[in-house]
FIDRENFI-99385 format. One record per residue: residue number from 0; residue in one letter; x, y, z of N, C-alpha, C, O in turn. Coordinates in steps of 0.1 Angstrom, whole numbers, plus 5000, padded with zeros to 4 digits. Example, Ala and Ser with C-alpha at 12.3 -4.5 7.8 and 13.67 -1.06 7.14 Angstrom:
! residues 2
0 A 5132 4943 5078 5123 4955 5078 5132 4967 5078 5142 4967 5085
1 S 5128 4978 5071 5137 4989 5071 5129 5000 5079 5134 5011 5080
This chain:
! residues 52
0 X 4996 4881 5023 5002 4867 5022 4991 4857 5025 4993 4846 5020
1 X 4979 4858 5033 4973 4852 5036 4962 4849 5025 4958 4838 5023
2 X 4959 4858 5020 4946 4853 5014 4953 4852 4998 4947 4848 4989
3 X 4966 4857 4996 4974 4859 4981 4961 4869 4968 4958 4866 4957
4 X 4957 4878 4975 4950 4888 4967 4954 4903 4968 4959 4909 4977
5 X 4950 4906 4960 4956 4925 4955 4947 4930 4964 4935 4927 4961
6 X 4949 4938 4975 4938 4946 4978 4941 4960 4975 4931 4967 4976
7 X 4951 4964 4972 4951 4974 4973 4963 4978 4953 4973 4972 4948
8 X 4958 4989 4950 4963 4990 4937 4960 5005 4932 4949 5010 4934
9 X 4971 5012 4924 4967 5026 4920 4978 5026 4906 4989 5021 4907
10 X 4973 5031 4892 4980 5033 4883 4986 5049 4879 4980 5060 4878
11 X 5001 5045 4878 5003 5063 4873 5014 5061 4861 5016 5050 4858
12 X 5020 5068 4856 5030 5069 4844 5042 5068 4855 5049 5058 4853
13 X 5046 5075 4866 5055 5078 4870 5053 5070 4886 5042 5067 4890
14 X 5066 5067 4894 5064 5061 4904 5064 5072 4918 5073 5070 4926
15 X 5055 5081 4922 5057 5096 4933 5051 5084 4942 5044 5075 4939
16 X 5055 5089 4955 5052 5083 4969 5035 5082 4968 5028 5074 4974
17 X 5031 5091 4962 5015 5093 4966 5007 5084 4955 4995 5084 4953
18 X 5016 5076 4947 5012 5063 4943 5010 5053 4951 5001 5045 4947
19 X 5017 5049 4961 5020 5040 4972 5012 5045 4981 5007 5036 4989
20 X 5008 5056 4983 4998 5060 4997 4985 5056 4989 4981 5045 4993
21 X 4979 5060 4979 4968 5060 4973 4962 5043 4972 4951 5038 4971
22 X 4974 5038 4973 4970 5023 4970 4974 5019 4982 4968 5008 4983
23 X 4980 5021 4993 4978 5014 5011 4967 5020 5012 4959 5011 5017
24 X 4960 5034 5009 4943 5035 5015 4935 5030 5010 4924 5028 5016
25 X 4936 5025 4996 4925 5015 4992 4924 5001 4996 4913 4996 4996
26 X 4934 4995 5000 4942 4986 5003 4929 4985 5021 4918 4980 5023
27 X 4937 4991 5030 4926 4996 5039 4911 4997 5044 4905 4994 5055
28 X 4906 5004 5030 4891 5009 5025 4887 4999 5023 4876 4997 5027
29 X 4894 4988 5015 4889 4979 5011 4888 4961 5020 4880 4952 5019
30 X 4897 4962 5027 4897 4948 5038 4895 4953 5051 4888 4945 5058
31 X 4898 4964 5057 4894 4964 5067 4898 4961 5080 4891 4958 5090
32 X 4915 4961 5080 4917 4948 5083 4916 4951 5101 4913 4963 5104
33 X 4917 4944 5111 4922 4945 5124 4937 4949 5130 4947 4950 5123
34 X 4935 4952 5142 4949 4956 5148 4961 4943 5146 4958 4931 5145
35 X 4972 4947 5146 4982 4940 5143 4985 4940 5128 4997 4937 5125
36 X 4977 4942 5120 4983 4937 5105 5000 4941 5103 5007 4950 5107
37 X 5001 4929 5094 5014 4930 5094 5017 4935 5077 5013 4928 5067
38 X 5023 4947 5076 5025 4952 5058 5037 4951 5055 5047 4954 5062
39 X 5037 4944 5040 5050 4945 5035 5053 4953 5023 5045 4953 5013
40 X 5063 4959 5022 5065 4965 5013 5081 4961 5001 5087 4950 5002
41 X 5083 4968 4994 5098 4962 4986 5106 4971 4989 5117 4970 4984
42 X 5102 4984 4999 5113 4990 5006 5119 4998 4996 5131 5001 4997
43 X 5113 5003 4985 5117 5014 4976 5117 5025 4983 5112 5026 4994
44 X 5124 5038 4976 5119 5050 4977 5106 5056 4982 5105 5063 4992
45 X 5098 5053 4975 5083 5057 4976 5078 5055 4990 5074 5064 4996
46 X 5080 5040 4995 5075 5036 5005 5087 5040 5023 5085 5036 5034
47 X 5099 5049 5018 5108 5057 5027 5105 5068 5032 5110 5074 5041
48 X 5093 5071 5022 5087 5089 5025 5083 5087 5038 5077 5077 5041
49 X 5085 5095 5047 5080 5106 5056 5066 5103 5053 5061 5097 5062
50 X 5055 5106 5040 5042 5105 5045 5037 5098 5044 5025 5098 5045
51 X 5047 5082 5039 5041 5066 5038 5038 5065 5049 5033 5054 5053
């Protein structure tokens, strides 16, 4: 919300949880961010998994 940019992003045909993990670790990889970050998600299925 703060800076309103994509950090993190992954394309697939289909929506499996390991679309949503694949794109929070780039997301990660890529800012870097510090303790506290606050993540939001739309609270789908994908992001309910056990290995989100």
């Amino acid at each position: 919300m703060f800076s309103r940019k994509i950090v993190g992003w992954h394309l697939s045909e289909r929506m499996p949880k390991e679309l949503v993990i694949k794109a929070f670790h780039r997301a990660i990889h890529r800012r870097n961010p510090q303790p506290g970050l606050i993540h939001y998600s739309d609270r789908g299925s994908q992001y309910a998994s056990n290995e989100y």
